[in-house]
C-alpha positions in Angstrom: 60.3 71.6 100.9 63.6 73.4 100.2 63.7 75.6 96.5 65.8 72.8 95.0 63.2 69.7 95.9 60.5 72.1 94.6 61.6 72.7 91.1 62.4 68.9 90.8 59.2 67.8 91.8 57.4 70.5 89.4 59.9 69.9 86.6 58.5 66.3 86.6 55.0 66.9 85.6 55.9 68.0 82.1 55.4 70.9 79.5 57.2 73.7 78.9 56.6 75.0 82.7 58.1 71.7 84.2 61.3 71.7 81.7 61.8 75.5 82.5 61.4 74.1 86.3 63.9 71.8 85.0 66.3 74.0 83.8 66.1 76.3 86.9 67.0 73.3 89.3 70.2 72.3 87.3 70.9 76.0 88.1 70.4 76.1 91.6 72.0 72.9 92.4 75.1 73.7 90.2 75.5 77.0 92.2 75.9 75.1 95.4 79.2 73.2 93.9 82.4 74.5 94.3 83.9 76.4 90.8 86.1 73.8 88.9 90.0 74.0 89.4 92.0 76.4 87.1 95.3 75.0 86.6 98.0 75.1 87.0 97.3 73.9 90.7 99.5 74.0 94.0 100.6 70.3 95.9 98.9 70.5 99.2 102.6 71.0 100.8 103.0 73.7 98.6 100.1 75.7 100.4 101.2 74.5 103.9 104.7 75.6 102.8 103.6 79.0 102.0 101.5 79.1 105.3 104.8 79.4 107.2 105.3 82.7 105.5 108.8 83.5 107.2 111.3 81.3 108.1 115.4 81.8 108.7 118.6 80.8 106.9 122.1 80.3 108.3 125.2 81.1 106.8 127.9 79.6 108.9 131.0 78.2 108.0 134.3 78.5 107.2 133.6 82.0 105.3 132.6 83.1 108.7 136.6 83.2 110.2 138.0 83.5 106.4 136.0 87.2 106.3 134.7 86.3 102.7 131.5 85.3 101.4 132.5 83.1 98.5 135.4 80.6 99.9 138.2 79.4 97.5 137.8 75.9 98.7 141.4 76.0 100.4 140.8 77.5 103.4 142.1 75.0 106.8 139.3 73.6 108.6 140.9 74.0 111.8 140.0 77.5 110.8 136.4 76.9 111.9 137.0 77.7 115.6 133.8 79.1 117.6 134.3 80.0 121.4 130.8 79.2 122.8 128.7 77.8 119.9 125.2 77.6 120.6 123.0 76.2 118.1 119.6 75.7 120.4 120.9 79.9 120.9 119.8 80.7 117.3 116.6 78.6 117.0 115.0 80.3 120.2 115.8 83.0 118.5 114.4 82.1 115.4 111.1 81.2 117.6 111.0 84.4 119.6 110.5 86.1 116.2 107.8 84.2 114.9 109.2 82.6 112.3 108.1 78.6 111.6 111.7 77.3 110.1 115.0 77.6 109.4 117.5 76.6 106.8 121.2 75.8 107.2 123.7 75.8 104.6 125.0 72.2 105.3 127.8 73.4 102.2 128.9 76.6 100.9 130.6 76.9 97.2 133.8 76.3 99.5 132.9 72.6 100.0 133.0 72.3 103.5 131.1 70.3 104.9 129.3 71.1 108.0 128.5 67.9 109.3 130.5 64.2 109.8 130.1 63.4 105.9 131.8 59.7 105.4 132.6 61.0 101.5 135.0 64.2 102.6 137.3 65.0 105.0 136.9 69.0 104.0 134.1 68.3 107.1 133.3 69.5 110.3 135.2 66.6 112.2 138.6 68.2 111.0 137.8 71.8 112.4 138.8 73.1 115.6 135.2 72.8 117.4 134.5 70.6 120.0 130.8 70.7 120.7 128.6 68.1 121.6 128.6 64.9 119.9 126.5 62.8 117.7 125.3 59.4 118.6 128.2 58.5 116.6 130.5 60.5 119.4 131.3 63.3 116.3 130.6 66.8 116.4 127.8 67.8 114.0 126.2 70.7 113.5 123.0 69.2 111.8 122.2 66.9 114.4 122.4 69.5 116.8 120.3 72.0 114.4 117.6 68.9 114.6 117.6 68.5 118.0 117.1 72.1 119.3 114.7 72.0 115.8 112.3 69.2 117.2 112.8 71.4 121.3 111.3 75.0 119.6 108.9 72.9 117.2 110.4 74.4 114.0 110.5 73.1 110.7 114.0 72.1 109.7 115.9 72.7 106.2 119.1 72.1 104.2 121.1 73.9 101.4 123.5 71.9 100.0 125.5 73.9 97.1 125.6 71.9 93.7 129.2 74.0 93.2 132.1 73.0 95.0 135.1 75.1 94.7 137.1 72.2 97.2 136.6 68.8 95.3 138.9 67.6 92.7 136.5 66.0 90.4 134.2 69.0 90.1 133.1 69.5 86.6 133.4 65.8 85.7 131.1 62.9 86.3 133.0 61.5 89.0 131.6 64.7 91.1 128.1 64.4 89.8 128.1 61.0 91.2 129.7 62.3 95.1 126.8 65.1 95.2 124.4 62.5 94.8 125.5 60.6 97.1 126.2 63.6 99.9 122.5 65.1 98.8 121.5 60.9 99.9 123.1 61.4 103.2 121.7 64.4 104.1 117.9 63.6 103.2 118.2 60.5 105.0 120.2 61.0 108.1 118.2 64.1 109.9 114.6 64.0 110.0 111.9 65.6 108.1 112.8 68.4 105.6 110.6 71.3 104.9 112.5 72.3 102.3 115.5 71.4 100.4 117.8 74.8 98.9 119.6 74.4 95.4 121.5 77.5 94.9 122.3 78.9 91.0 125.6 79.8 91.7 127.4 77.3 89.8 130.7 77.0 88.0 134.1 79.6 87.8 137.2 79.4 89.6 138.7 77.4 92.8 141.1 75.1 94.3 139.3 72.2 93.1 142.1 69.7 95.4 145.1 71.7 94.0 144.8 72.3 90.1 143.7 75.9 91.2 141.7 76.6 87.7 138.5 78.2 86.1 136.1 75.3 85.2 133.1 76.0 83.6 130.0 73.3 83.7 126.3 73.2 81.5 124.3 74.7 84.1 120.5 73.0 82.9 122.4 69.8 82.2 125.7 68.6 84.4 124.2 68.0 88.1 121.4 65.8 85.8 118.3 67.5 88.3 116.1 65.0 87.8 117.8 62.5 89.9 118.4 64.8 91.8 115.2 66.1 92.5 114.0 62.3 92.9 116.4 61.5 95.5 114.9 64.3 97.4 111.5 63.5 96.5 112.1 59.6 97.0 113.3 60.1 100.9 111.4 63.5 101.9 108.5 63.8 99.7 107.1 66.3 101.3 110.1 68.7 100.9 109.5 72.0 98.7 112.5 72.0 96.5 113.9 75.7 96.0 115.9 76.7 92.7 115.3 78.8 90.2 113.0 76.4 87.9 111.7 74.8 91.5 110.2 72.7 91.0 108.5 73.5 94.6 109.6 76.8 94.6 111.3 79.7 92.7 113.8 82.0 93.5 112.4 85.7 93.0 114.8 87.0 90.9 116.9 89.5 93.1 118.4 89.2 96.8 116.8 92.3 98.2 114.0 90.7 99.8 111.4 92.3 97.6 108.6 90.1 95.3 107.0 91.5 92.4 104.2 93.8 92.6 102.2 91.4 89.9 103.1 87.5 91.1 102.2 84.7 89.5 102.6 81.5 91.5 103.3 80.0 87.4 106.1 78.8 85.9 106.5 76.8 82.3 108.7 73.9 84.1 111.1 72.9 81.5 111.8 76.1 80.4 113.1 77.8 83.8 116.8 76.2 85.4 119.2 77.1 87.6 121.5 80.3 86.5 118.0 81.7 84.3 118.7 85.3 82.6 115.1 86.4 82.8 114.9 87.8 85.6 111.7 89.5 85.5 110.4 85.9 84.7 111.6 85.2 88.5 110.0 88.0 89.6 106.5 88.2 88.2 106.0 84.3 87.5 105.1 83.2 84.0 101.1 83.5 83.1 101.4 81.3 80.4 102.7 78.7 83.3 102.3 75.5 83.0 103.6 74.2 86.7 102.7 76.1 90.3 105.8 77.0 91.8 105.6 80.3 93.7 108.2 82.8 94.8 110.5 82.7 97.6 112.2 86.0 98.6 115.6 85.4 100.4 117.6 88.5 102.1 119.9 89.2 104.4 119.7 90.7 107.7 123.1 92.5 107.3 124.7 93.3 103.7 126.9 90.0 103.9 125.4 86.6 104.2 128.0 85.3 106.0 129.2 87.7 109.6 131.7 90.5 109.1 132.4 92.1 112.3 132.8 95.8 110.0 128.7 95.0 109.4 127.4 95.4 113.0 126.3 98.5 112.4 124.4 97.9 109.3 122.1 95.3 110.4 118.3 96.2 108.9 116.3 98.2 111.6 113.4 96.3 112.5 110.9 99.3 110.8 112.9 97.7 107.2 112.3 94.2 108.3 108.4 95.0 108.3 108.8 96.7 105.5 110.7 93.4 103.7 107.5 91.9 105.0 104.9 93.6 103.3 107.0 93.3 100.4 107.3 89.7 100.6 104.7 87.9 102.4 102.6 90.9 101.3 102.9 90.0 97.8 102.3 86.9 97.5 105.6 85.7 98.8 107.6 83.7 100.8 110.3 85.8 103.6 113.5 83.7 103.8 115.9 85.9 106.0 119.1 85.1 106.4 121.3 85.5 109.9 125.2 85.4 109.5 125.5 83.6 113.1 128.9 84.9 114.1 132.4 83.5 115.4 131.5 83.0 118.7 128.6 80.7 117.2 125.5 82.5 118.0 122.9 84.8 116.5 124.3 88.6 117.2 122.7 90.7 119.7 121.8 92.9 117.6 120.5 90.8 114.7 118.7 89.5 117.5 116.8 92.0 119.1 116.1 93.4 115.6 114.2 91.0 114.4 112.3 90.2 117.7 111.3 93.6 117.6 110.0 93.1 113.6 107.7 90.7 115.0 106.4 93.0 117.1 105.6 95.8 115.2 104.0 93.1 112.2 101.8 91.7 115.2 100.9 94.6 116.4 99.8 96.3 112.4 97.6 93.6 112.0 96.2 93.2 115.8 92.8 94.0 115.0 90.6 93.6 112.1 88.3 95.9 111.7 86.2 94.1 109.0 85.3 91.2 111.5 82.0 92.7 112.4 80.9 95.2 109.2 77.8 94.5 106.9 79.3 92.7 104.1 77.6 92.4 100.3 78.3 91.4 97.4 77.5 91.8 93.5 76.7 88.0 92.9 77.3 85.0 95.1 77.5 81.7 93.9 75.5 79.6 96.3 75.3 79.1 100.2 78.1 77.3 100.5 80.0 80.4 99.2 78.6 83.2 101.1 80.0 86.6 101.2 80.3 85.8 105.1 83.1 83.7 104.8 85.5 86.2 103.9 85.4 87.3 107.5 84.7 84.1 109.6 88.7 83.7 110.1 88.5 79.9 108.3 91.0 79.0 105.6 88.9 76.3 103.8 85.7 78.7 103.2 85.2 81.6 100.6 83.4 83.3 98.6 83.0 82.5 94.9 81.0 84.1 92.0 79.0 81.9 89.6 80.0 80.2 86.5 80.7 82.7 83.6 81.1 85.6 86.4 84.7 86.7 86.0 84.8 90.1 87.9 82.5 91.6 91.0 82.7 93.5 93.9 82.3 93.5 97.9 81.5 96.3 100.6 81.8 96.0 103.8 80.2 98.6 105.5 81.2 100.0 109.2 78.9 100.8 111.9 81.0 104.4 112.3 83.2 106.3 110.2 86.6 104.2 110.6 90.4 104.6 109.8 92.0 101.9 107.9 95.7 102.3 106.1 96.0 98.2 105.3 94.3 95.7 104.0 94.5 92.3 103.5 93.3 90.2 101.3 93.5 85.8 100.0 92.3 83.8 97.4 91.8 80.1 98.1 94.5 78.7 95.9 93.4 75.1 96.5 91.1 75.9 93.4 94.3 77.9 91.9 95.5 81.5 90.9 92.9 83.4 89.5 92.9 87.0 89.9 94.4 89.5 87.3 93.4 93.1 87.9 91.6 94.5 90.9 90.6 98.0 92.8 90.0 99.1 96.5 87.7 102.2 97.3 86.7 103.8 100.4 83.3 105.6 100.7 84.7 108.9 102.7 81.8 111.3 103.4 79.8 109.8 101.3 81.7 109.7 98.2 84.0 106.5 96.7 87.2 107.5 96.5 90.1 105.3 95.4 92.7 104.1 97.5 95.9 104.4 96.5 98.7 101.7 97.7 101.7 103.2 96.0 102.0 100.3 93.8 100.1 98.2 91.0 96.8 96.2 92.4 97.2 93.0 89.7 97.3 89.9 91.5 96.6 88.3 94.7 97.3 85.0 95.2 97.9 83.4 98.7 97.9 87.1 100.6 97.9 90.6 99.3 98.4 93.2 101.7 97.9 97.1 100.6 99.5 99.9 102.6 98.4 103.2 102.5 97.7 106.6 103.9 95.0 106.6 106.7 91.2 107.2 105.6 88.2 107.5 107.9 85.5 105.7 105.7 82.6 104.2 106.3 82.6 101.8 103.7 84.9 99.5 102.0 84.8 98.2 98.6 87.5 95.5 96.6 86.3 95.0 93.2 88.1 91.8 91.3 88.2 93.6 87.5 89.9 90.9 85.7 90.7 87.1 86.5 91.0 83.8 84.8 87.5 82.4 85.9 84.9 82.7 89.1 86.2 84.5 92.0 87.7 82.4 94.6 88.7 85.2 98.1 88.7 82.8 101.4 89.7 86.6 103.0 89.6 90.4 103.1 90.6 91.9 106.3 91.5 95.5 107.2 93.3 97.0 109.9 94.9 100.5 111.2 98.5 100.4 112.0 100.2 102.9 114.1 103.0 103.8 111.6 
């Protein structure tokens, strides 16, 4: 007879003994129930979305022969000329490095479109590329994206620029109504979407089909975002929609690659739209949030986002890639990276082998974990369903979680030998949401706790947290939650030693 059956069978014969027996089973049984959701909570596809972790963009277009990186919308479209396009080229690439995606800018602010779209001529069809052809016999640069997509098995995504510097109409209804209907072309004509990419830039000068003026548009109001968002939705539901509000995901506030050090996966949603001042809002997320849409950190790998021949000597080394990393997926992030394929239609050599090598040297940091096979405790555990083991089985869907009430606590995980560690990791199972405010890491280093000090404030977690630091021999561990919003919730805390 297991604890649980005992109580109830005692609590049934009476008296104060049996309703304290009572009592004590109501305890035990509620301790073997997962803690209650704290809100606001993450869409399923949200948390597969943020499994990917790093994925590419593609600026390509026009810009790309023009040598700018904001096109007028006047620009020929026999200018788009590439010798030896190779589209399956950049998504081996893409695969090589270890990322799960890519998105394509399908339109820049310049208007042209990079595939056969029936509603422009400013399109693809009109340039001076002759590449294969779609099954419509046309030359298009999203099917061909799909196909070599669906070859590598990576997830495929579109950006589509609500500003368009090319059509006549722009600022008026009449070009409300056209993006609609391009945005319905695109969501329906090539496959699944991972994600769909509404950029903030939005309104100012351009060609605009000869006036050649400065219009200005209501940002939160003129592209009316709601039907927008439920055309997407209503063809690709499970698409993460980026903008600056989401609503599946935000943009973090700056294009330098880096999230905040305290990241909130919260935002209040009909406060937050495209073209948002508060930046630091962006950045940090919004605790008072009333919607989960967490941070997406999008950088380029060379100054430009679209290729300038004068930047191939300032592509980011792969040692700032991984260092992008640990500032993006390491904080509860999102890595977006962006590659300006150039004119000859390829991913450059050197962007390339840059970012091949970044996957590398990430791989190789976090090889080994060397909390896999410590002692592990804990100040309070919930039930046996939420074990202190699970933080080091390897498994997503198990964790540790404190009881009802219990708000902070600790874990040590003890080595069998004095060990070096400069990096740990560590995940909170979001499914049951965001919880953690405030937390510490200590290393027991002959034997006294000392703290460890990553360079930078140790608030939140969130789906991955990763702490570099200098190298300590210790022989014991020890992550202590100090604040959070309820029970603790951590599906993982790993460590490892990395050779830089």
């Amino acid at each position: 007879m297991n604890l649980l059956s005992f109580l109830i069978k005692h609590s049934l014969k009476g008296g104060v003994g049996g309703g304290l027996c009572f009592f004590l089973a109501l305890s035990v049984q509620a301790q073997n129930t997962a803690p209650e959701p704290i809100g606001p909570l993450p869409l399923p596809k949200q948390v597969e979305w943020q499994k990917m972790e790093t994925y590419a963009f593609v600026h390509y277009g026009l810009n790309t022969f023009t040598d700018k990186e904001w096109g007028y919308g006047d620009a020929d479209p026999k200018t788009f000329n590439p010798s030896r396009m190779d589209v399956e080229q950049w998504v081996r690439t893409f695969k090589q490095a270890g990322m799960k995606g890519v998105i394509v800018v399908a339109k820049h602010h310049d208007g042209f479109a990079m595939w056969p779209s029936p509603l422009t001529e400013y399109n693809i069809t009109k340039s001076s590329y002759d590449g294969p052809k779609n099954k419509d016999g046309k030359v298009d640069m999203l099917a061909e994206l799909r196909k070599a997509c669906d070859k590598y098995d990576l997830k495929m995504g579109v950006y589509l620029s609500p500003w368009d510097r090319n059509h006549a109409e722009y600022g008026r209804q009449a070009y409300v109504d056209y993006y609609h209907q391009q945005l319905t072309d695109l969501v329906t004509n090539y496959g699944p979407l991972f994600e769909v990419w509404l950029d903030g830039a939005n309104g100012g000068d351009g060609y605009y089909g000869g006036a050649k003026e400065k219009r200005k548009i209501d940002r939160r109001n003129y592209y009316n975002f709601p039907k927008i968002h439920s055309i997407i939705l209503e063809h690709q539901p499970e698409a993460i929609i980026f903008s600056d509000g989401g609503p599946g995901c935000r943009w973090v506030g700056n294009e330098r690659g880096e999230g905040g050090t305290t990241n909130w996966a919260f935002l209040r949603k009909n406060d937050v739209y495209p073209g948002y001042p508060h930046k630091k809002d962006l950045e940090q997320g919004q605790t008072d949030g009333d919607t989960w849409i967490p941070a997406e950190c999008d950088v380029s790998i060379r100054p430009g986002w679209f290729y300038h021949p004068e930047e191939d000597s300032k592509v980011k080394t792969p040692e700032q890639l991984v260092d992008l990393y640990y500032k993006t997926v390491g904080r509860n992030a999102t890595f977006l990276l962006n590659f300006p394929v150039d004119r000859e239609g390829r991913v450059n050599a050197i962007d390339s082998a840059n970012v091949v090598a970044f996957r590398q040297m990430i791989e190789e940091d976090l090889k080994v974990d060397l909390l896999r096979k410590t002692k592990v405790t804990a100040s309070s555990i919930r039930g046996k369903n939420f074990a202190v083991k699970n933080l080091t089985d390897g498994k997503w869907d198990t964790y540790w979680a404190t009881p009802d009430g219990v708000n902070t606590g600790s874990v040590t995980f003890t080595f069998k030998k004095p060990t070096k560690v400069n990096r740990l990791l560590l995940q909170e199972y979001i499914l049951l949401g965001q919880r953690v405010k405030a937390f510490t890491a200590e290393a027991l280093v002959d034997g006294k706790w000392q703290m460890i000090d990553a360079g930078e404030p140790t608030t939140t977690i969130g789906y991955k947290r990763i702490l570099r630091f200098p190298s300590v021999e210790a022989t014991a561990i020890r992550i202590s939650v100090t604040d959070a919003r309820g029970p603790l919730c951590l599906n993982n805390i790993s460590a490892y030693l990395a050779n830089r």
